[in-house]
Backbone as a chain_set.jsonl record, in Angstrom:
{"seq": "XXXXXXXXXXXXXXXXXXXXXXXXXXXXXXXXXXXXXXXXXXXXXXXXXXXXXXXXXXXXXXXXXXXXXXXXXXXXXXXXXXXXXXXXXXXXXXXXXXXXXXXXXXXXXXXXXXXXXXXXXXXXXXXXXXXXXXXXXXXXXXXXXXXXXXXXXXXXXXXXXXX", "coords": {"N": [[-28.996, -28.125, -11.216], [-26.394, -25.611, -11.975], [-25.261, -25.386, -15.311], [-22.345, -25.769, -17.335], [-20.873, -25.013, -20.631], [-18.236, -25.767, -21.713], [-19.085, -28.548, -20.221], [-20.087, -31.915, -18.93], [-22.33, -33.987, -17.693], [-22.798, -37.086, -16.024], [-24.862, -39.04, -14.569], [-27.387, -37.805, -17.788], [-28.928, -35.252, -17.796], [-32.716, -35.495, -16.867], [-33.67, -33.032, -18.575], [-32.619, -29.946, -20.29], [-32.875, -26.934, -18.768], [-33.215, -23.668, -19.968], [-32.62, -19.856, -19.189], [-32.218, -16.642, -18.193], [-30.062, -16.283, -16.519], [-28.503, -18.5, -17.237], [-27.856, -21.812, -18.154], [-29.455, -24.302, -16.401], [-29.547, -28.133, -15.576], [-31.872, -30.595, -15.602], [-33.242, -32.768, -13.186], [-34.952, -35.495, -12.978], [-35.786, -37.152, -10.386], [-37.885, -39.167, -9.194], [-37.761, -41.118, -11.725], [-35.439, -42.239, -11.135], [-34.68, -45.148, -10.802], [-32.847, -46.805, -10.374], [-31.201, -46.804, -8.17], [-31.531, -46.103, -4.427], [-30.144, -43.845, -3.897], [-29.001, -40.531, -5.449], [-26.055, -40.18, -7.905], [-24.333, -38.141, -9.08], [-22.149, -36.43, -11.582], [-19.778, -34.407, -12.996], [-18.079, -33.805, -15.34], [-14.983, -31.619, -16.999], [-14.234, -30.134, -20.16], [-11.955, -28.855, -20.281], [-9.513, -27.301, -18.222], [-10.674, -25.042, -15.805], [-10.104, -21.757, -16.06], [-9.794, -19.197, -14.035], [-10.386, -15.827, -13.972], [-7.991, -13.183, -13.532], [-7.624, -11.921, -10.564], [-7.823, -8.206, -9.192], [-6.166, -5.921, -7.397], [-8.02, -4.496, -5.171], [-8.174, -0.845, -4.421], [-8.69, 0.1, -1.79], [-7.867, -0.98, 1.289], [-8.201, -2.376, 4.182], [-6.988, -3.152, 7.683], [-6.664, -5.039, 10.534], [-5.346, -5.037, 13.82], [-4.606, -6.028, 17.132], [-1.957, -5.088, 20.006], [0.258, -5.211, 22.278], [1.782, -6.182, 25.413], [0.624, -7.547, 27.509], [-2.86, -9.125, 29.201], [-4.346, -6.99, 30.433], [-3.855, -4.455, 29.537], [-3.469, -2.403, 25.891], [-2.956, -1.729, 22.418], [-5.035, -0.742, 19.631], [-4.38, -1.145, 16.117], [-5.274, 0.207, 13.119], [-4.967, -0.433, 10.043], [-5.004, 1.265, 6.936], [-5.102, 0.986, 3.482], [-4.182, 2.769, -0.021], [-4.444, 2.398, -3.177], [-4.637, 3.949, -4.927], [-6.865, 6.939, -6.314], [-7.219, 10.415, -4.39], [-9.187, 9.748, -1.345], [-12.759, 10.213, -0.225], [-13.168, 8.906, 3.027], [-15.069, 6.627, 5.535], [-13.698, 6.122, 8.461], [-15.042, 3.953, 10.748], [-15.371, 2.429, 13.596], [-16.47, -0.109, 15.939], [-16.438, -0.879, 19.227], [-15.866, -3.038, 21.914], [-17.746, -2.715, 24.945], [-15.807, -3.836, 27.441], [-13.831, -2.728, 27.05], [-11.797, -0.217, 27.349], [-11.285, 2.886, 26.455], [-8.252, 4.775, 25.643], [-9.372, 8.303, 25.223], [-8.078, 10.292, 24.482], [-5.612, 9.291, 23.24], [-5.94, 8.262, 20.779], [-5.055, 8.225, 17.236], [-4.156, 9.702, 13.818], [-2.529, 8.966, 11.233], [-0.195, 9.096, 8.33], [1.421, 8.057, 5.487], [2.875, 8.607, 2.641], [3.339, 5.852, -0.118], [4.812, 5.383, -1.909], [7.686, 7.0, -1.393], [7.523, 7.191, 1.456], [7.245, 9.457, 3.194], [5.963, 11.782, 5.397], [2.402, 12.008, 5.266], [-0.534, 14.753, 5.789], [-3.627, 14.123, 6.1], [-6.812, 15.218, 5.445], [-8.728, 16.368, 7.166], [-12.329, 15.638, 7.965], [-14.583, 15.408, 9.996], [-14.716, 13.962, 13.388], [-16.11, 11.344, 15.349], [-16.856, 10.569, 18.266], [-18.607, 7.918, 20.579], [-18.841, 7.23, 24.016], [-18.991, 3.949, 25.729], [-21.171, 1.939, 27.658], [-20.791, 0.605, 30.182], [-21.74, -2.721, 29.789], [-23.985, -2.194, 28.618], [-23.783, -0.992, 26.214], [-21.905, -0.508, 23.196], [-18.598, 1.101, 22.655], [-17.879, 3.798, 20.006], [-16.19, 4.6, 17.113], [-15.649, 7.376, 14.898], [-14.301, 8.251, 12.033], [-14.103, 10.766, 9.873], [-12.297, 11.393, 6.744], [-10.253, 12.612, 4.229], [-8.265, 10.542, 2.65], [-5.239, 9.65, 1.711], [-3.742, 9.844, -1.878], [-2.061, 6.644, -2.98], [-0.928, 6.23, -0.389], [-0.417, 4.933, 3.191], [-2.743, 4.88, 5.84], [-2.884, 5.275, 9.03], [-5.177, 4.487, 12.257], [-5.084, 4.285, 15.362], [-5.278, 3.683, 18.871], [-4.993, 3.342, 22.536], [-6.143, 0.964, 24.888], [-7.738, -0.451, 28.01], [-8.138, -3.404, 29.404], [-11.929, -4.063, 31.081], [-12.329, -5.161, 34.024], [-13.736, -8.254, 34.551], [-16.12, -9.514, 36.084], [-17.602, -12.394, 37.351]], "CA": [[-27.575, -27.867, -11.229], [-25.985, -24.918, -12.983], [-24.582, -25.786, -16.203], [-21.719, -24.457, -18.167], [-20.851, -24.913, -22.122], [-17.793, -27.477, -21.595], [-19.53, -29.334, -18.951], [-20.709, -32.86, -19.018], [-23.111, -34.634, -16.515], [-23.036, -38.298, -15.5], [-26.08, -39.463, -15.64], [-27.339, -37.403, -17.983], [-30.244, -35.25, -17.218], [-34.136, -35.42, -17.474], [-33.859, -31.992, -19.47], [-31.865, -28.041, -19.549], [-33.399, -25.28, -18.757], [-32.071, -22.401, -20.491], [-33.175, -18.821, -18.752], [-31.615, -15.477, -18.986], [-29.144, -16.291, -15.725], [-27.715, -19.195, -17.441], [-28.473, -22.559, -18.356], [-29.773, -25.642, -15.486], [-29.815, -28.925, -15.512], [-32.915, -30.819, -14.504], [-33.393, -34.431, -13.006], [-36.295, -36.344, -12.31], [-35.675, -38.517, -9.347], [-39.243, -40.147, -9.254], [-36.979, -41.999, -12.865], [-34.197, -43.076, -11.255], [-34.997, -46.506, -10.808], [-31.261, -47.907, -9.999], [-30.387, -47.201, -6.744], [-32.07, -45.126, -3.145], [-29.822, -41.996, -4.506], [-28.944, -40.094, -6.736], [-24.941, -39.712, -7.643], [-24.115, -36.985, -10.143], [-20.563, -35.993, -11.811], [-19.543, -33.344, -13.681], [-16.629, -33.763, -16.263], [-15.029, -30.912, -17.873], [-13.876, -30.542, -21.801], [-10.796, -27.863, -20.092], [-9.422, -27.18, -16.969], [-11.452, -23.877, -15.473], [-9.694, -20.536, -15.912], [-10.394, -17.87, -13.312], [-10.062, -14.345, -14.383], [-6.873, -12.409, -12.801], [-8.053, -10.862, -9.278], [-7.138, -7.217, -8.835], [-6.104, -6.065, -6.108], [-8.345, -3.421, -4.153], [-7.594, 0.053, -4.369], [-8.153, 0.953, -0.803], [-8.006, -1.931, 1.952], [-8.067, -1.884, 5.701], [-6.268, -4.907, 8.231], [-6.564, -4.632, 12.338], [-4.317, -5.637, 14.854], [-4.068, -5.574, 18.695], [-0.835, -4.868, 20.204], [0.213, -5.492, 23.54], [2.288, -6.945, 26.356], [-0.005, -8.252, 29.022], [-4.023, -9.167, 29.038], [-5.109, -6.08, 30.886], [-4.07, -3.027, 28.27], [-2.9, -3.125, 24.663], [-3.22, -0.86, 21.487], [-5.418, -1.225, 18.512], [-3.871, -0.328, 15.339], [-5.887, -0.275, 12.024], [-4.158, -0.004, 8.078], [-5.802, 1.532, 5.407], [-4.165, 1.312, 2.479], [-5.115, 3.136, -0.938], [-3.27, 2.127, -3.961], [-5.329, 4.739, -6.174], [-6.434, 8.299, -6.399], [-7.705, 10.56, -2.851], [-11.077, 8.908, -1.381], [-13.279, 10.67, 1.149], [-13.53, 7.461, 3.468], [-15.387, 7.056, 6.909], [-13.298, 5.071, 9.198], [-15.843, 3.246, 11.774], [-15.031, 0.889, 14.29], [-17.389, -0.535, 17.464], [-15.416, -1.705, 20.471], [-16.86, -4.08, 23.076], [-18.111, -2.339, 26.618], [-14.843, -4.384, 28.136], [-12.446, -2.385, 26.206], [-11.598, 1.357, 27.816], [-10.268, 3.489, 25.218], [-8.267, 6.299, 26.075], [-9.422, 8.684, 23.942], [-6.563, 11.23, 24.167], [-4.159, 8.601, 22.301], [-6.358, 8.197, 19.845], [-4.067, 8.857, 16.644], [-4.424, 9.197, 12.256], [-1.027, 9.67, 11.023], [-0.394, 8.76, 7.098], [2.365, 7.846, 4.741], [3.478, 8.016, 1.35], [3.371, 4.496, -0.251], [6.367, 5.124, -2.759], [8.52, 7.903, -0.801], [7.423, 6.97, 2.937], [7.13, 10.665, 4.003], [4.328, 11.941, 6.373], [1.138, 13.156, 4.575], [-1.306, 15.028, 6.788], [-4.921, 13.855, 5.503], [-8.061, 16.369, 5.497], [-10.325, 15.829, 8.477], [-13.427, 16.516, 7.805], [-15.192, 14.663, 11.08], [-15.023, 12.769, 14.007], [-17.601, 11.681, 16.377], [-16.734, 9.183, 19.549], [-19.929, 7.741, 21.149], [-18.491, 6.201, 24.465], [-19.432, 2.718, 26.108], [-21.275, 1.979, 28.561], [-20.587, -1.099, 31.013], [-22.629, -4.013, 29.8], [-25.221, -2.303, 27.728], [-23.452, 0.069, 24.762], [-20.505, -0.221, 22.792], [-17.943, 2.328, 21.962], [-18.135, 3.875, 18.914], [-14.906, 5.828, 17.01], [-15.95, 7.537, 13.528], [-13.365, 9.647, 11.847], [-14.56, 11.086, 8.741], [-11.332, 12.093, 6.476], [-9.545, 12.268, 2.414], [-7.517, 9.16, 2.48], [-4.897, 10.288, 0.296], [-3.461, 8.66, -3.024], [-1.024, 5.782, -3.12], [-0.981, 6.026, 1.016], [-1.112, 4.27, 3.943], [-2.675, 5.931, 7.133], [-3.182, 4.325, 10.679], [-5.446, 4.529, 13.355], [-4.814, 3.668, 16.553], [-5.5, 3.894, 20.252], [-4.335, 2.778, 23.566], [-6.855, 0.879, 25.213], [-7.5, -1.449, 29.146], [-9.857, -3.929, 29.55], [-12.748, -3.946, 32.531], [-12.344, -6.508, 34.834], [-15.192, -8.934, 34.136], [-17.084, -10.221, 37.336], [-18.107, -13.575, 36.853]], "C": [[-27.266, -26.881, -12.349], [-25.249, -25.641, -13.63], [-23.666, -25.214, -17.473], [-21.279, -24.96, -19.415], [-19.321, -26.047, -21.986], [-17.94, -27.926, -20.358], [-20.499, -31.027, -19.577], [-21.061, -33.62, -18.373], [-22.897, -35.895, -16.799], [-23.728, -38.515, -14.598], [-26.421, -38.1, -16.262], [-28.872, -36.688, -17.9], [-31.185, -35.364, -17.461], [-34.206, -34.592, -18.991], [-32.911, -30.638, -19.039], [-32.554, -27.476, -19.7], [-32.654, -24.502, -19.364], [-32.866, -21.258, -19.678], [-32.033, -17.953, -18.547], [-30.131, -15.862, -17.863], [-28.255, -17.118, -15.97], [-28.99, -20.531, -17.797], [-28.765, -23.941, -16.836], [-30.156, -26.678, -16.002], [-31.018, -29.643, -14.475], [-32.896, -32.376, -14.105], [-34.858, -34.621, -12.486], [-35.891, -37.189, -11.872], [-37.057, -39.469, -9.084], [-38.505, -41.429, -10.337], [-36.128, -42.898, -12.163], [-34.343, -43.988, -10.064], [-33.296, -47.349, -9.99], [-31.004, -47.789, -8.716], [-31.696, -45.84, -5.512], [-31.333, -43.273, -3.847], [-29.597, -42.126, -5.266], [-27.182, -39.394, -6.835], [-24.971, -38.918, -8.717], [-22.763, -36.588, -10.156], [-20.979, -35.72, -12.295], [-18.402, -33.174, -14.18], [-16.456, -32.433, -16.662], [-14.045, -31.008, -18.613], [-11.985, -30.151, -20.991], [-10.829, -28.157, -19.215], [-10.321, -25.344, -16.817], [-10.249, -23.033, -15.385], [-10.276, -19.573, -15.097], [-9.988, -16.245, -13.772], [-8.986, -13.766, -13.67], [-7.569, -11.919, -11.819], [-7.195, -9.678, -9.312], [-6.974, -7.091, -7.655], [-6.864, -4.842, -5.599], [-7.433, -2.317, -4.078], [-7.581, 0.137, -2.802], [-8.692, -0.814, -0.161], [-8.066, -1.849, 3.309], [-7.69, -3.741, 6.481], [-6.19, -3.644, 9.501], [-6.297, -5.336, 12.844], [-4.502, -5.461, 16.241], [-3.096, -6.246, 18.952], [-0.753, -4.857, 21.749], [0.909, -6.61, 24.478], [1.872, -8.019, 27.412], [-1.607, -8.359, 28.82], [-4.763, -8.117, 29.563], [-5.426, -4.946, 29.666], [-3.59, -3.879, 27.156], [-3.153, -1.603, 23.577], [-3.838, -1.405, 20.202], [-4.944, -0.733, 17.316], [-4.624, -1.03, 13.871], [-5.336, 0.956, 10.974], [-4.727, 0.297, 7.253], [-5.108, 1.921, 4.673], [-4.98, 2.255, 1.033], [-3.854, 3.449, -2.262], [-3.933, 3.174, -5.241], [-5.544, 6.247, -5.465], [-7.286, 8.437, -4.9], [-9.064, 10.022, -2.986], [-11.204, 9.558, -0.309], [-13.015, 9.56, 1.739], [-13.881, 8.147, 5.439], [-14.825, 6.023, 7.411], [-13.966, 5.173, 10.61], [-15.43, 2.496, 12.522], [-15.883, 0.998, 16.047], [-16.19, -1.37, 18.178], [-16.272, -2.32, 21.573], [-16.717, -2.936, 24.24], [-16.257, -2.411, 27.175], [-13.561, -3.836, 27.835], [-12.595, -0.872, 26.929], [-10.872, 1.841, 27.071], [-10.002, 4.801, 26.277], [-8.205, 7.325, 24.969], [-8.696, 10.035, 23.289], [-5.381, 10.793, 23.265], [-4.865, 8.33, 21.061], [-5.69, 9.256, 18.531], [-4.451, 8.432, 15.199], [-3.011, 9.595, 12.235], [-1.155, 8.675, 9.419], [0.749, 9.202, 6.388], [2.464, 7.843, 3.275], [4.139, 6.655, 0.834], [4.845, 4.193, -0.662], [7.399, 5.729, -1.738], [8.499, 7.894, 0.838], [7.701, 8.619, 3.732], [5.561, 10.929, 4.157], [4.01, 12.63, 5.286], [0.56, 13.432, 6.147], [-3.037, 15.124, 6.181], [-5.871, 14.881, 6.377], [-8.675, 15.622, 6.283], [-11.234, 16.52, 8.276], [-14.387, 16.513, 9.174], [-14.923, 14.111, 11.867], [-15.965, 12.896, 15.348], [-17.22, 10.549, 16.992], [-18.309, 9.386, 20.574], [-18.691, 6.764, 22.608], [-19.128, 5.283, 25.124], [-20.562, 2.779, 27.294], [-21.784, 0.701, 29.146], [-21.84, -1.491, 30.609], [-23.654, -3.322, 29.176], [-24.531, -1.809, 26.459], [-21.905, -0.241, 24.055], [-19.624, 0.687, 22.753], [-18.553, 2.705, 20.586], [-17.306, 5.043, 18.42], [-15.74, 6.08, 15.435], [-14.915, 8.539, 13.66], [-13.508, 9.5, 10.05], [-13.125, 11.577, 7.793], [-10.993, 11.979, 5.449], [-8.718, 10.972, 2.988], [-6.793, 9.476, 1.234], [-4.061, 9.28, -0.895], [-2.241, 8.066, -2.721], [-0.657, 6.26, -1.497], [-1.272, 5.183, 1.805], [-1.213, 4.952, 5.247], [-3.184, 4.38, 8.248], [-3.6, 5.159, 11.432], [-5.451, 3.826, 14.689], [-4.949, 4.214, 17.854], [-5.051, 3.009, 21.135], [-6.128, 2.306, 23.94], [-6.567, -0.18, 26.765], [-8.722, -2.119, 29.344], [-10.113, -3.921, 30.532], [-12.218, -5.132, 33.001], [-14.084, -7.019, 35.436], [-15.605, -9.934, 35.152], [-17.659, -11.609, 36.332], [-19.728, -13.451, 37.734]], "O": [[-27.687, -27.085, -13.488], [-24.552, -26.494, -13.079], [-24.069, -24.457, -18.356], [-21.334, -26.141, -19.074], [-19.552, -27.233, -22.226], [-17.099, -27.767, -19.473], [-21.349, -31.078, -20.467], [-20.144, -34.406, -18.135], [-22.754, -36.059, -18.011], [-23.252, -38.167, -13.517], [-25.989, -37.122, -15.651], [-29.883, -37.389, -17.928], [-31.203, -35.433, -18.69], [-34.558, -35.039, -20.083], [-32.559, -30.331, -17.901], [-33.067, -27.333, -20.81], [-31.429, -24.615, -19.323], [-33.986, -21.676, -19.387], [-30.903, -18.42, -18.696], [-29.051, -15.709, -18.434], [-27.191, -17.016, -15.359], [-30.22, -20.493, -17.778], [-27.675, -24.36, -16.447], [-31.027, -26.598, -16.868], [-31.186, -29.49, -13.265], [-32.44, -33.148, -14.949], [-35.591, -33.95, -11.76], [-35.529, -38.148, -12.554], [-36.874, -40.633, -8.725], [-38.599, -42.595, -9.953], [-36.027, -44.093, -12.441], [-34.208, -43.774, -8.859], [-33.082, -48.294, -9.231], [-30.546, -48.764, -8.119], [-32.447, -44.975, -5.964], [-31.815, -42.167, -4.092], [-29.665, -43.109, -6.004], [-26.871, -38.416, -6.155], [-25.954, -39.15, -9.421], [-22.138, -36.388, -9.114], [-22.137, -36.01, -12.594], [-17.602, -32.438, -13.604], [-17.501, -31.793, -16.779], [-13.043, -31.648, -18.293], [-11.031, -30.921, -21.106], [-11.632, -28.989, -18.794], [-10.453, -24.629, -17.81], [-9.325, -23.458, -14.692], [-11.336, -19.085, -15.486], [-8.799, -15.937, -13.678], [-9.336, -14.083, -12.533], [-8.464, -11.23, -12.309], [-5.981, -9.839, -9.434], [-7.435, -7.857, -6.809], [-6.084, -3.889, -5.615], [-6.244, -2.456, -3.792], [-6.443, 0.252, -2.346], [-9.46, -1.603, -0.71], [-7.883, -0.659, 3.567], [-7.945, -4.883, 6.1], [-5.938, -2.443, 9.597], [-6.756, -6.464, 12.662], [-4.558, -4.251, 16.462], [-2.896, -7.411, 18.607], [-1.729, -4.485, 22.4], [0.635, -7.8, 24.325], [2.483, -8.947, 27.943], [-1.896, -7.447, 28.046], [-5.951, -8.15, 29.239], [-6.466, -4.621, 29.094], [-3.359, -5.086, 27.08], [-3.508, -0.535, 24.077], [-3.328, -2.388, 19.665], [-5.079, 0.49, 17.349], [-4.624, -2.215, 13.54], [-5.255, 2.183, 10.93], [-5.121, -0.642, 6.562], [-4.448, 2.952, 4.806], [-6.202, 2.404, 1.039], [-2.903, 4.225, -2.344], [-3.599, 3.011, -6.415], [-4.887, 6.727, -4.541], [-7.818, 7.514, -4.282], [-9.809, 9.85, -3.951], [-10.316, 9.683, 0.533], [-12.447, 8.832, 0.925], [-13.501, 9.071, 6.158], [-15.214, 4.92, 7.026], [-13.709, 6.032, 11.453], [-14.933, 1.535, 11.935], [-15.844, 1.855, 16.93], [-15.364, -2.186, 17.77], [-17.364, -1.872, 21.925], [-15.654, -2.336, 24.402], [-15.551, -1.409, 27.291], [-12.469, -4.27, 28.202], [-13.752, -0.456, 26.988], [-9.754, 1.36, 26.889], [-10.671, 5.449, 27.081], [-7.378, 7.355, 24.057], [-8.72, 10.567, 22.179], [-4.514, 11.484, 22.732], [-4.078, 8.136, 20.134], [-5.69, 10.487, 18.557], [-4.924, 7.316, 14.985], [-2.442, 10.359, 13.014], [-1.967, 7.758, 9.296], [1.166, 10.358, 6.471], [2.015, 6.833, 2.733], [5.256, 6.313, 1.224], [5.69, 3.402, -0.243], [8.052, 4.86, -1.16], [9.357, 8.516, 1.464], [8.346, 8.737, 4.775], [4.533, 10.602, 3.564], [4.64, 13.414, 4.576], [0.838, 12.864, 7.203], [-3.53, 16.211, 5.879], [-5.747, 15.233, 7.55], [-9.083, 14.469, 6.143], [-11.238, 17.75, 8.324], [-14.948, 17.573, 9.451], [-14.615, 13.041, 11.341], [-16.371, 13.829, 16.04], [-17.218, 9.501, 16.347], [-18.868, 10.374, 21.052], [-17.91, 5.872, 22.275], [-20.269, 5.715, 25.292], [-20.724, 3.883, 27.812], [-22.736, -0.013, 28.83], [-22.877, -0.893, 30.898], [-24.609, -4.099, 29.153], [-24.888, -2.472, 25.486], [-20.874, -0.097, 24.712], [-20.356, 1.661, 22.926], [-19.506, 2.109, 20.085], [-17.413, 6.175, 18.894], [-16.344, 5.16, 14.882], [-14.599, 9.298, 14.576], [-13.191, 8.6, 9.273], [-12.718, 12.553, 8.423], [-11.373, 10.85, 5.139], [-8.929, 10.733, 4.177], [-7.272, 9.58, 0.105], [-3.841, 8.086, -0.688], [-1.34, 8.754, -2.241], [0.363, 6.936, -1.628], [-2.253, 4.484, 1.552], [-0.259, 5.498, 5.801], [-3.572, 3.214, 8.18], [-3.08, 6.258, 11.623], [-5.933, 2.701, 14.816], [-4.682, 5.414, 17.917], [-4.687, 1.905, 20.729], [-7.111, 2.923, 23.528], [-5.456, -0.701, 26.868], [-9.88, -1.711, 29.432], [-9.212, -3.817, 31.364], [-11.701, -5.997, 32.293], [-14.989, -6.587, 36.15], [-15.396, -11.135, 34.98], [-17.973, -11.733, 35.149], [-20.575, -14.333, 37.595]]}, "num_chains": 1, "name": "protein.A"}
């Protein structure tokens, strides 16, 4: 059992290891004589402090959109609360999904001021599907610009899946 500096075991153990990753606690169960197992607690002196989490400069969240189970639209958020980032936006789509790849759309906002940016394309490369063996495959290589949020999105219809 890892062991941390106000920590205190019940029972207490065989012996600690110390080694460069930290310190372990060791038991010898062949010892413990009192019962079939072995219960173990762990008091501590404090309550545990976690460090503040930041939050991620750039992030991404995906949605599908849509009225009815046949079509729909996928729409994916990348946010970027810091300075421009090349970034490759990837995404695999199942066989069952038909993209049309004419609607396929980047469009990108100013975080503070909400006016259109128009982000640097450097790339994109569509691999398309193919029934029951291949996936799709959208890459769009592009700056991702500072304190922005851009969206991609496409229209898409699913196959109709023979049983």
């Amino acid at each position: 059992m890892f062991v941390f500096k106000n920590m205190r075991l019940e029972p207490a153990p065989s012996k600690i290891t110390h080694k460069k990753d930290g310190s372990f606690a060791v038991y010898d169960i062949r010892n413990n004589r009192s019962e079939d197992s072995l219960s173990l607690s762990a008091f501590y002196d404090s309550s545990l402090v976690s460090a503040p989490t930041r939050r991620p400069e750039v992030s991404v969240s995906s949605v599908l959109g849509g009225t009815d189970q046949m079509s729909g639209v996928l729409v994916s958020v990348i946010r970027n609360g810091g300075s421009v980032q090349r970034v490759v936006y990837t995404h695999q789509i199942p066989w069952f999904l038909h993209i049309y790849y004419h609607t396929i759309a980047l469009t990108c906002k100013d975080l503070s001021s909400s006016q259109k940016q128009v982000p640097l394309l450097h790339n994109r490369y569509f691999v398309p599907a193919i029934a029951r063996m291949r996936p799709a495959l959208i890459e769009i290589d592009f700056d991702l610009p500072a304190n922005a949020e851009c969206k991609v999105q496409f229209k898409f219809e699913k196959a109709f899946l023979r049983l």
